[in-house]
N, CA, C and O atoms as a Tinker XYZ file with bonds, in Angstrom:
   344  protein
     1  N     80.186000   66.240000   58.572000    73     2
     2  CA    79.221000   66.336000   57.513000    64     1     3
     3  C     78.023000   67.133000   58.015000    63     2     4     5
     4  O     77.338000   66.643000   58.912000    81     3
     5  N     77.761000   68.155000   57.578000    73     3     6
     6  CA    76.341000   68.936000   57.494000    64     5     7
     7  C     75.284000   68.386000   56.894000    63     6     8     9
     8  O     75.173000   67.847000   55.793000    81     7
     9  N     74.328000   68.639000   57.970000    73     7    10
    10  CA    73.102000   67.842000   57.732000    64     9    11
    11  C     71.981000   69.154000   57.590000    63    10    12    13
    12  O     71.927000   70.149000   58.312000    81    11
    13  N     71.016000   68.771000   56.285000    73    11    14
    14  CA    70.195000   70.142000   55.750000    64    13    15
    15  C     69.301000   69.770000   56.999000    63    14    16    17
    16  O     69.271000   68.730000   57.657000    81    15
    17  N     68.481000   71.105000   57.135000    73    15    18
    18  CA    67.837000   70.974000   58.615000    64    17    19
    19  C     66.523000   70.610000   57.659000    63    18    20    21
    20  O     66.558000   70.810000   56.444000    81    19
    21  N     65.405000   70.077000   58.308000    73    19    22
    22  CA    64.608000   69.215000   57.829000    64    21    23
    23  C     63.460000   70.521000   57.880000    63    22    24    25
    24  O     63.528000   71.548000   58.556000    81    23
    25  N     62.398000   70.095000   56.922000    73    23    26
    26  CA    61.445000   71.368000   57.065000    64    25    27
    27  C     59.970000   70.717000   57.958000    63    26    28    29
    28  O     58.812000   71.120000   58.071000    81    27
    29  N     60.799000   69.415000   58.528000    73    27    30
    30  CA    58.772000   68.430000   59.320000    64    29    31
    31  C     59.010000   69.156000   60.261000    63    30    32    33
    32  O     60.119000   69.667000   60.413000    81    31
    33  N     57.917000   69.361000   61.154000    73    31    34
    34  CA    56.654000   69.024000   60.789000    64    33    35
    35  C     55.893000   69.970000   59.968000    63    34    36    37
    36  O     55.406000   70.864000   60.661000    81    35
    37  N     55.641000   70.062000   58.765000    73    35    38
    38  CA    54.922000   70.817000   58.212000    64    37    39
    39  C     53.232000   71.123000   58.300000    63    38    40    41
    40  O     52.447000   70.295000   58.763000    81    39
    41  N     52.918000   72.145000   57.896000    73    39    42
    42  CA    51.543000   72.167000   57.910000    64    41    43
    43  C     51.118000   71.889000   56.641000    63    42    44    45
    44  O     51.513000   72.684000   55.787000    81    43
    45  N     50.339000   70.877000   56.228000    73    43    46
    46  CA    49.784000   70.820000   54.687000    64    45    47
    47  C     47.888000   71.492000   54.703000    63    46    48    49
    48  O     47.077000   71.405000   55.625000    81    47
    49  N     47.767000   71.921000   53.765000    73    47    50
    50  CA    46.218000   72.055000   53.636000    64    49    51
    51  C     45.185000   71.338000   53.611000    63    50    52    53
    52  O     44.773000   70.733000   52.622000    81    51
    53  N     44.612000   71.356000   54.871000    73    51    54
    54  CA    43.607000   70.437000   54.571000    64    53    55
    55  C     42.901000   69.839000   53.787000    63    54    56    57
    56  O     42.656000   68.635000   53.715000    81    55
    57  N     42.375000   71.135000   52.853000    73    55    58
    58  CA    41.771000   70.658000   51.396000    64    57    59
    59  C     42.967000   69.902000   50.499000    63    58    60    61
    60  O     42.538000   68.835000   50.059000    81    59
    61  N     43.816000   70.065000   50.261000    73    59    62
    62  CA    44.750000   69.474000   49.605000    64    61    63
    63  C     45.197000   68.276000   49.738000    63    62    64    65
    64  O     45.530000   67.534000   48.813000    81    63
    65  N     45.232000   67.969000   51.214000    73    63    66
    66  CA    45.249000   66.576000   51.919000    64    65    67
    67  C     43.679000   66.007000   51.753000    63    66    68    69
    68  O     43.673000   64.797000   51.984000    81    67
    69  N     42.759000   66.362000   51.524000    73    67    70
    70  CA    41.635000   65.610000   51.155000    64    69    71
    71  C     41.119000   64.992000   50.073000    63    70    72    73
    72  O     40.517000   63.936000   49.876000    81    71
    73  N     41.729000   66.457000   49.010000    73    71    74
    74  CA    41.600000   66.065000   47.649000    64    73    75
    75  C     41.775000   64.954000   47.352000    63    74    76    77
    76  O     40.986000   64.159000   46.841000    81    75
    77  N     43.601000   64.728000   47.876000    73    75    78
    78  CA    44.236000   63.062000   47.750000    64    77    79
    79  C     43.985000   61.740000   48.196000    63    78    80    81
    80  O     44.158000   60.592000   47.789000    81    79
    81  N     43.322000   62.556000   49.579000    73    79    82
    82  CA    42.520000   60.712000   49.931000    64    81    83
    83  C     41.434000   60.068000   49.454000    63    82    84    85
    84  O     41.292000   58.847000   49.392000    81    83
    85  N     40.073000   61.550000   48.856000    73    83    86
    86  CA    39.407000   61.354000   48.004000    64    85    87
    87  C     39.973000   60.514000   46.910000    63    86    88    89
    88  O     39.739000   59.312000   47.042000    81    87
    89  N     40.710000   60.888000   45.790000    73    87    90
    90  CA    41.304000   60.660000   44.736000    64    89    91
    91  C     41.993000   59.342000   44.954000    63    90    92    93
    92  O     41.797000   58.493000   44.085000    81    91
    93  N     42.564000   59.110000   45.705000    73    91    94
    94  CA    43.416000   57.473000   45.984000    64    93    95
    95  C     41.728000   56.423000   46.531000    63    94    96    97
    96  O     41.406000   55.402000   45.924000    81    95
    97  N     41.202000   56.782000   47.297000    73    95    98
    98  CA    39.963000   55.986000   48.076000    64    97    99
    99  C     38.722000   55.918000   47.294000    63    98   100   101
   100  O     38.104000   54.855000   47.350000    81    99
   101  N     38.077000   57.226000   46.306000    73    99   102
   102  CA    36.468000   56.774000   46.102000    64   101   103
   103  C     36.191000   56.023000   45.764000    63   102   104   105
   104  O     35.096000   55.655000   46.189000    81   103
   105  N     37.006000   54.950000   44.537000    73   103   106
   106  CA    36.602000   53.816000   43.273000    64   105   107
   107  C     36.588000   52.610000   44.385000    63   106   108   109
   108  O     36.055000   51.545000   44.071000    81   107
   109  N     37.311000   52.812000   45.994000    73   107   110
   110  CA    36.586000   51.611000   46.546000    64   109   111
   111  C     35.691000   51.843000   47.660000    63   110   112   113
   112  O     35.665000   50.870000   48.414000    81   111
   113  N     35.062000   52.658000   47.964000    73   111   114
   114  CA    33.708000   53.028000   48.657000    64   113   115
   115  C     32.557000   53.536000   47.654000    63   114   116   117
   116  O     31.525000   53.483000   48.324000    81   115
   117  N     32.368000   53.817000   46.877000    73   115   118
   118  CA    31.189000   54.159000   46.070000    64   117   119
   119  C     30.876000   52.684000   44.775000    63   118   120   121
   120  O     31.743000   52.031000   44.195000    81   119
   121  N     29.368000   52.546000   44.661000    73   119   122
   122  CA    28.887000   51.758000   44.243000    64   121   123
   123  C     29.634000   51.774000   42.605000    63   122   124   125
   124  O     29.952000   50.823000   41.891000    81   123
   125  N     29.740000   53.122000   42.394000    73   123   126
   126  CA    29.958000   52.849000   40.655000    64   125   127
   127  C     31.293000   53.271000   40.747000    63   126   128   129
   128  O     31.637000   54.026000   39.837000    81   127
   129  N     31.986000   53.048000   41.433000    73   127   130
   130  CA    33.608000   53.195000   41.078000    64   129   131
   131  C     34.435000   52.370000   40.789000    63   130   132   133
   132  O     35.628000   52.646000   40.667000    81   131
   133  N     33.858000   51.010000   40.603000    73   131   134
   134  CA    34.893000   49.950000   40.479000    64   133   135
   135  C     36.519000   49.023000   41.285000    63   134   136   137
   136  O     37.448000   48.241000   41.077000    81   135
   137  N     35.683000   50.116000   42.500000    73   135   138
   138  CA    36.874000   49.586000   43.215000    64   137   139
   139  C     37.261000   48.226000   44.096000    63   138   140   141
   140  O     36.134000   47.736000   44.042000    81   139
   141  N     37.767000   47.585000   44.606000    73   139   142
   142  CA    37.883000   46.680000   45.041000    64   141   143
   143  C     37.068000   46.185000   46.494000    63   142   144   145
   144  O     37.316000   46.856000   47.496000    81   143
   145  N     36.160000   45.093000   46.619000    73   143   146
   146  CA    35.799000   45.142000   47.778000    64   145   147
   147  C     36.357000   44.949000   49.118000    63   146   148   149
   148  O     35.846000   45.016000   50.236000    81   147
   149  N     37.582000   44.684000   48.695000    73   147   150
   150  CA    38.561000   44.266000   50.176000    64   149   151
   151  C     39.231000   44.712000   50.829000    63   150   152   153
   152  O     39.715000   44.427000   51.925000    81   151
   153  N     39.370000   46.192000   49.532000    73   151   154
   154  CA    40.144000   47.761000   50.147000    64   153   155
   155  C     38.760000   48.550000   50.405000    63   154   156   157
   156  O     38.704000   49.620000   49.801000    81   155
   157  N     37.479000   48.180000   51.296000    73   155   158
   158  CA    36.832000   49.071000   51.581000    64   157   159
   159  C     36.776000   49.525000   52.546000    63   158   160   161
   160  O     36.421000   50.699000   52.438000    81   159
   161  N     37.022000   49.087000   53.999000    73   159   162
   162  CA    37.288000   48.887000   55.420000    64   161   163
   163  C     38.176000   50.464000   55.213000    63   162   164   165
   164  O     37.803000   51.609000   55.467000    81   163
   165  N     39.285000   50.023000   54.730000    73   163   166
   166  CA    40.642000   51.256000   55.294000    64   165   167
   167  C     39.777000   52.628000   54.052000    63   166   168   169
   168  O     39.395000   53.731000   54.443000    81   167
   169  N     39.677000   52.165000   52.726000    73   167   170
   170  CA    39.146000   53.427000   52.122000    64   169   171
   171  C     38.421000   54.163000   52.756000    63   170   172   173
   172  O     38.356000   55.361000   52.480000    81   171
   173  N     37.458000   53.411000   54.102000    73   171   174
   174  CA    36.410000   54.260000   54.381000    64   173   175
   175  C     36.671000   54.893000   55.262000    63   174   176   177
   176  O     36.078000   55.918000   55.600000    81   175
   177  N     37.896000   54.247000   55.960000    73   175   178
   178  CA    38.345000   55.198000   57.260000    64   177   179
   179  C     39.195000   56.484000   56.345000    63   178   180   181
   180  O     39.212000   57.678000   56.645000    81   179
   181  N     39.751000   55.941000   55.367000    73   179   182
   182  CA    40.161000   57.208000   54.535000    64   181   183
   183  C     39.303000   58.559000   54.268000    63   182   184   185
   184  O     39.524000   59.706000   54.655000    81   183
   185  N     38.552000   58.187000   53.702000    73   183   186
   186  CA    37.244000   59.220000   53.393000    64   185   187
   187  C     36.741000   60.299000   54.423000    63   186   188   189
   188  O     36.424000   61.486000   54.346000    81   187
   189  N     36.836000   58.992000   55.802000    73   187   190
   190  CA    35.820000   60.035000   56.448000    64   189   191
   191  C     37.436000   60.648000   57.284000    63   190   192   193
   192  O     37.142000   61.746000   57.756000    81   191
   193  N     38.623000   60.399000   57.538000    73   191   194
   194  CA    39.571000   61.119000   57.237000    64   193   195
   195  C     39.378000   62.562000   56.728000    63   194   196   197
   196  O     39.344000   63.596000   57.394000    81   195
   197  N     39.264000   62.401000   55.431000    73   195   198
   198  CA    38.954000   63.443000   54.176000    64   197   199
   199  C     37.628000   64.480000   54.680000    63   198   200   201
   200  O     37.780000   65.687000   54.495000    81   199
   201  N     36.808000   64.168000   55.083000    73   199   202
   202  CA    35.148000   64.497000   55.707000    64   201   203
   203  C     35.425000   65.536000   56.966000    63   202   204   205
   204  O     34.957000   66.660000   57.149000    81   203
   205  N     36.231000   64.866000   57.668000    73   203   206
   206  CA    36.887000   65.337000   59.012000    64   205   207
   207  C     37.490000   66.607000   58.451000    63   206   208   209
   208  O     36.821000   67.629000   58.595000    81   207
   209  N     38.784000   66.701000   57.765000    73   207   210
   210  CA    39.541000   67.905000   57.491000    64   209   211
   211  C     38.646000   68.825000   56.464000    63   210   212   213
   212  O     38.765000   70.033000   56.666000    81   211
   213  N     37.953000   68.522000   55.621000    73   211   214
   214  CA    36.389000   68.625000   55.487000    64   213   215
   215  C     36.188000   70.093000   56.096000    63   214   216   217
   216  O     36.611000   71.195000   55.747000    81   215
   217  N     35.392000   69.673000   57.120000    73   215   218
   218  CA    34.841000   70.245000   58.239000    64   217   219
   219  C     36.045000   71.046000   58.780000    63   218   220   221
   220  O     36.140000   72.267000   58.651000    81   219
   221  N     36.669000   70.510000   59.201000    73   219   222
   222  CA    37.700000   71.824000   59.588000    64   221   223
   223  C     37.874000   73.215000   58.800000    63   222   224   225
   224  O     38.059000   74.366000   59.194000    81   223
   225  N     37.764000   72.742000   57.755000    73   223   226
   226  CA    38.120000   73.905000   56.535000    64   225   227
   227  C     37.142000   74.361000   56.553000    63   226   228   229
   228  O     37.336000   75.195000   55.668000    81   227
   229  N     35.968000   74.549000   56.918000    73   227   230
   230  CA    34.694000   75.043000   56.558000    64   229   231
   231  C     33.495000   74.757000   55.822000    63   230   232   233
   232  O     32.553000   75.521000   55.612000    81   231
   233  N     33.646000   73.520000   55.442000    73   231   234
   234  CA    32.976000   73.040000   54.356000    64   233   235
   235  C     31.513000   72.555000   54.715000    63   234   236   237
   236  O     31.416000   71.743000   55.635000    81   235
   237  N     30.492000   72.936000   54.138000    73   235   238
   238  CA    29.343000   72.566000   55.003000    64   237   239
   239  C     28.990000   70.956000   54.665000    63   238   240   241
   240  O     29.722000   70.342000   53.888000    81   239
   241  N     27.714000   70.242000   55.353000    73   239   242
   242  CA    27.613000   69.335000   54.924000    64   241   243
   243  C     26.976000   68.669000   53.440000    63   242   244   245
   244  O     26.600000   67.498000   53.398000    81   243
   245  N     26.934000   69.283000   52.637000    73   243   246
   246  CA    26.144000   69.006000   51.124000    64   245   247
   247  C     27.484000   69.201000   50.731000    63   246   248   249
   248  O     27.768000   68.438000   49.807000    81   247
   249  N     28.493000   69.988000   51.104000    73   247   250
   250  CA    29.971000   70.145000   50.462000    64   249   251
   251  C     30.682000   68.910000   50.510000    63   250   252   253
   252  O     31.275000   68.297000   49.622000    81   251
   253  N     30.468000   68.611000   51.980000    73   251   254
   254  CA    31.322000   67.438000   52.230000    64   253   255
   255  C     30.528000   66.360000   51.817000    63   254   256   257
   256  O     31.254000   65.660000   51.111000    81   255
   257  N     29.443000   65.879000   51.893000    73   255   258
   258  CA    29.116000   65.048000   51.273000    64   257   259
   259  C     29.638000   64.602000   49.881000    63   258   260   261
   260  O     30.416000   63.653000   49.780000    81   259
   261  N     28.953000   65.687000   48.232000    73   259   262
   262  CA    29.514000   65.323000   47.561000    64   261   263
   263  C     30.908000   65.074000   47.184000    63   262   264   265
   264  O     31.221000   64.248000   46.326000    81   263
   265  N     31.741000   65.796000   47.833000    73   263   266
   266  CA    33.097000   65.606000   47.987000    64   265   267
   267  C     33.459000   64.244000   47.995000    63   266   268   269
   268  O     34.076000   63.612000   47.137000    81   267
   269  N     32.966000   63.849000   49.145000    73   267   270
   270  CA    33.364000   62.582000   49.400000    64   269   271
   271  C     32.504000   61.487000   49.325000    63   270   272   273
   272  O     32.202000   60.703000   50.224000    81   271
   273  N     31.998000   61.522000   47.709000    73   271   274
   274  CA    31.411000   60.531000   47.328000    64   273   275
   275  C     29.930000   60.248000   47.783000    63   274   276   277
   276  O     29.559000   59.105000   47.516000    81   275
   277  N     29.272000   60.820000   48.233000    73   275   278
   278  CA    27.834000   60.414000   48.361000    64   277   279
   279  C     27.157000   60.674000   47.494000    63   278   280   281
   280  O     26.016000   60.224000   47.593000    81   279
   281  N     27.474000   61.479000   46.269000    73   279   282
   282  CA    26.906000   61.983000   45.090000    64   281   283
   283  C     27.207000   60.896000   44.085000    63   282   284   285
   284  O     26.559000   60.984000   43.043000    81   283
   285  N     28.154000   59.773000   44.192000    73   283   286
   286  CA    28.828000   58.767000   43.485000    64   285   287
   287  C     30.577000   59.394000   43.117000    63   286   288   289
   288  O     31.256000   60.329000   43.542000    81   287
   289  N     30.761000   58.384000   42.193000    73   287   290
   290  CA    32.607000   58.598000   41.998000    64   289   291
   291  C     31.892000   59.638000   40.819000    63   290   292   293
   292  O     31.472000   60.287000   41.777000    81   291
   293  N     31.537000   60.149000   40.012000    73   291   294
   294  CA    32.437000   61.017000   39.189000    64   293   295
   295  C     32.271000   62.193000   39.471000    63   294   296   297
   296  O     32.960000   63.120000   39.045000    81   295
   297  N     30.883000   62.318000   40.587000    73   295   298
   298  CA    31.046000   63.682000   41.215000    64   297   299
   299  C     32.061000   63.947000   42.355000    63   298   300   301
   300  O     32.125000   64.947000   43.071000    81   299
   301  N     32.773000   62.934000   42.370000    73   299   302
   302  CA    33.785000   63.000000   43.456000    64   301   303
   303  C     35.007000   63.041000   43.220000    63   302   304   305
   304  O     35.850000   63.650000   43.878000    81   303
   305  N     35.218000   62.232000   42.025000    73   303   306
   306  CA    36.538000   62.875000   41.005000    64   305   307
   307  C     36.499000   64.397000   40.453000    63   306   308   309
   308  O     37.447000   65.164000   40.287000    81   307
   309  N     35.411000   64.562000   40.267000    73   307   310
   310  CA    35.046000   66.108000   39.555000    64   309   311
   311  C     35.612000   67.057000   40.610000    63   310   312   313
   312  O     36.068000   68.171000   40.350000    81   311
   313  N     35.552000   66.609000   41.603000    73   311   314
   314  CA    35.814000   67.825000   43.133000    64   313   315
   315  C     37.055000   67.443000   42.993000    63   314   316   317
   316  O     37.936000   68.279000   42.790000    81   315
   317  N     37.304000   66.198000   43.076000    73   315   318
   318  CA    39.277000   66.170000   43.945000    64   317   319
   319  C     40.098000   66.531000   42.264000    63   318   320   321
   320  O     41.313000   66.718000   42.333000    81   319
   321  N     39.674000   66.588000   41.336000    73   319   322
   322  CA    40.567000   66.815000   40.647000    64   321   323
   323  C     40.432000   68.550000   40.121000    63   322   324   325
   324  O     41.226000   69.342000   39.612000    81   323
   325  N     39.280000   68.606000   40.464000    73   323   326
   326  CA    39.370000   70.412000   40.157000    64   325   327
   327  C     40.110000   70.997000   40.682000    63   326   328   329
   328  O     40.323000   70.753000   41.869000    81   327
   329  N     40.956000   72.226000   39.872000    73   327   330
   330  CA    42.151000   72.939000   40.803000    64   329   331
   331  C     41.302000   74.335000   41.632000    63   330   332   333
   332  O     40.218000   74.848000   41.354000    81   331
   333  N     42.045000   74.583000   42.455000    73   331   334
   334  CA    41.493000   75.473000   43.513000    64   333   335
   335  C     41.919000   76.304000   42.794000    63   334   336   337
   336  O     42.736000   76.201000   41.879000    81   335
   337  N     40.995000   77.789000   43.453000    73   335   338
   338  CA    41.352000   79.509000   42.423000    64   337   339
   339  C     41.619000   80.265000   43.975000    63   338   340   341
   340  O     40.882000   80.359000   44.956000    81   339
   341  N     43.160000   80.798000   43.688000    73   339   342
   342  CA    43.950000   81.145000   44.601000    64   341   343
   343  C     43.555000   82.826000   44.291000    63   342   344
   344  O     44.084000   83.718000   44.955000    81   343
């Protein structure tokens, strides 16, 4: 039996991989997001996850900030759900 050769380890985009941790994590680290207080511990290691690749990409710090929620959740949904212009 032939086995398809696997395409890992891939490289994903940083921004793209941030978008999503943003988007899964802000509603439980930001005050007005409604998120749960007991998923805040790992959300936050999520975020700054997100902050980290962030910075890699170039992003300065007022970028990364609102990005990742210091502006609150809907300026932070507003970023992770906007599509990028290729």
């Amino acid at each position: 039996m032939k086995y398809k050769k696997s395409s890992f380890p891939f490289k994903t985009d940083p921004v793209k991989k941030a978008k999503r941790l943003v988007k899964n994590n802000v509603a439980n680290t930001t005050v007005d997001g409604g998120g749960k207080d007991s998923k805040f511990d790992k959300s936050n290691k999520k975020i700054m996850k997100a902050n980290e690749l962030l910075k890699k990409a170039g992003y300065t710090l007022g970028q990364r900030e609102q990005a990742t929620g210091a502006g609150g959740y809907k300026a932070a949904m507003d970023w992770a759900t906007k599509k990028d212009k290729k």
